[in-house]
C-alpha beads as a LAMMPS data file, in Angstrom:
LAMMPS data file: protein, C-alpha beads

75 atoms
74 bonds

1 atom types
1 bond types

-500.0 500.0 xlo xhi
-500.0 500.0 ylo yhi
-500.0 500.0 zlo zhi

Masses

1 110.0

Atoms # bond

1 1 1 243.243 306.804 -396.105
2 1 1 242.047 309.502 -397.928
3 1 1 244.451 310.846 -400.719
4 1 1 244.703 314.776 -401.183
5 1 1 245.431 316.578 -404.674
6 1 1 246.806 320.023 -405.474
7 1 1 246.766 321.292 -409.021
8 1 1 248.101 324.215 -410.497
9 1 1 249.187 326.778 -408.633
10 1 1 248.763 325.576 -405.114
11 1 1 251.415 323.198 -406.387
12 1 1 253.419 325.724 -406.057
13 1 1 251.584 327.181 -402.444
14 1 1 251.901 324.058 -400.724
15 1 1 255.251 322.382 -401.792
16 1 1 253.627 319.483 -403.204
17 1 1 251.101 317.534 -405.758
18 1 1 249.625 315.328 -403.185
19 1 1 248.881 314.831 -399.055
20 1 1 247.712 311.474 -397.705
21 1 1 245.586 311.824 -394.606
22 1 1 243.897 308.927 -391.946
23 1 1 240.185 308.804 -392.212
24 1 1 239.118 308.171 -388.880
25 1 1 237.425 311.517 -388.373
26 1 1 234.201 312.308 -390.132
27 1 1 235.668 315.729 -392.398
28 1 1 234.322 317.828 -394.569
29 1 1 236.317 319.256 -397.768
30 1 1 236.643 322.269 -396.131
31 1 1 237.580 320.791 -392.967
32 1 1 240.509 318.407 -394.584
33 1 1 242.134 321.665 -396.106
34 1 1 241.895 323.175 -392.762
35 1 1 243.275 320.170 -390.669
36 1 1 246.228 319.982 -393.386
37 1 1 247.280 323.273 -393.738
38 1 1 246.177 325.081 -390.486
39 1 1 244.408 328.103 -392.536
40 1 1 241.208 328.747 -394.225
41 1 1 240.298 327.612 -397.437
42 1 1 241.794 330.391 -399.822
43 1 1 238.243 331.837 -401.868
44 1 1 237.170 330.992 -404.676
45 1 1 238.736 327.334 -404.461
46 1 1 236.908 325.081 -406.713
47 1 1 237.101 321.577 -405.443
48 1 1 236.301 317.787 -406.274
49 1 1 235.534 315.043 -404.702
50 1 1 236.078 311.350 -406.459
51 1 1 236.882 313.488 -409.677
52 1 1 233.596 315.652 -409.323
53 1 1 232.758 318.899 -408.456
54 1 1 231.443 319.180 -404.804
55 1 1 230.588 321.217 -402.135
56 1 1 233.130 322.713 -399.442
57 1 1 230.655 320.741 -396.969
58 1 1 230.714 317.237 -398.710
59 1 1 231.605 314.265 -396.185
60 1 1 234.813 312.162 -397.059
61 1 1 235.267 308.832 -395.782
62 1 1 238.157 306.117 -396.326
63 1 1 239.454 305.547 -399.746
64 1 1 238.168 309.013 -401.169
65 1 1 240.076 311.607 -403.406
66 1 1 239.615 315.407 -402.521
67 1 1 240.970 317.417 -404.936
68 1 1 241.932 321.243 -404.853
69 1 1 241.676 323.698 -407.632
70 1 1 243.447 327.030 -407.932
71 1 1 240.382 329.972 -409.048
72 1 1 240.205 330.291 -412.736
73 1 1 241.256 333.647 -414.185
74 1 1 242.463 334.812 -417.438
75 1 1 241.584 337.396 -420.159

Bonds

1 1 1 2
2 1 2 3
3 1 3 4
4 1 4 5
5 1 5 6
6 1 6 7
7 1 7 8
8 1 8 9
9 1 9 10
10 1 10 11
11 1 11 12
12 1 12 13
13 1 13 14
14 1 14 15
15 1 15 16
16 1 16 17
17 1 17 18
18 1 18 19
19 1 19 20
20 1 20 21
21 1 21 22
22 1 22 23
23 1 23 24
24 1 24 25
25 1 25 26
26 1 26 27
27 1 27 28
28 1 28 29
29 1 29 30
30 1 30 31
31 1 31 32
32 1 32 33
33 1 33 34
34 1 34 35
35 1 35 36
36 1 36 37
37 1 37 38
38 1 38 39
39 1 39 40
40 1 40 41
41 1 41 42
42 1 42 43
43 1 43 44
44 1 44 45
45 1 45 46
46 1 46 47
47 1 47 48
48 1 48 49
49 1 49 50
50 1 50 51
51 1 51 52
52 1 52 53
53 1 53 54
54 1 54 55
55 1 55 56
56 1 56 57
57 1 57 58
58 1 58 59
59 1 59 60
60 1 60 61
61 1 61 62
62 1 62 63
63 1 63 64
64 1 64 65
65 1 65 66
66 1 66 67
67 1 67 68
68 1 68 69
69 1 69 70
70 1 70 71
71 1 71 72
72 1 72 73
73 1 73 74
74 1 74 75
């Protein structure tokens, strides 16, 4: 199982803090946020992967934690 985290503002996007999602398919990040949400990956996401930053084309296998990340803005 691999366990799915929203923070922030996608929170609020996706109605939730968390998905769960079987691991028998070889995914990439990008591919996991595609297969959950039936969309692209919004730009600029920053994402993680075990609790560090990775690349939209990282593998994930069973037992990992992918992690989304709203872009940072501010003033």
């Amino acid at each position: 199982m691999i366990t799915v985290k929203y923070f922030a503002s996608l929170q609020d996007t996706v109605g939730k803090a968390e998905d769960k999602l079987d691991a028998s398919a070889n995914l990439s990040i990008e591919a996991i946020w595609q297969t959950l949400h039936n969309t692209p990956l919004p730009k600029g996401m920053l994402v993680s992967l075990n609790q560090e930053y990775a690349a939209l084309t990282d593998p994930v296998k069973d037992g990992d934690e992918v992690a989304y990340f709203p872009p940072v803005t501010g003033g």
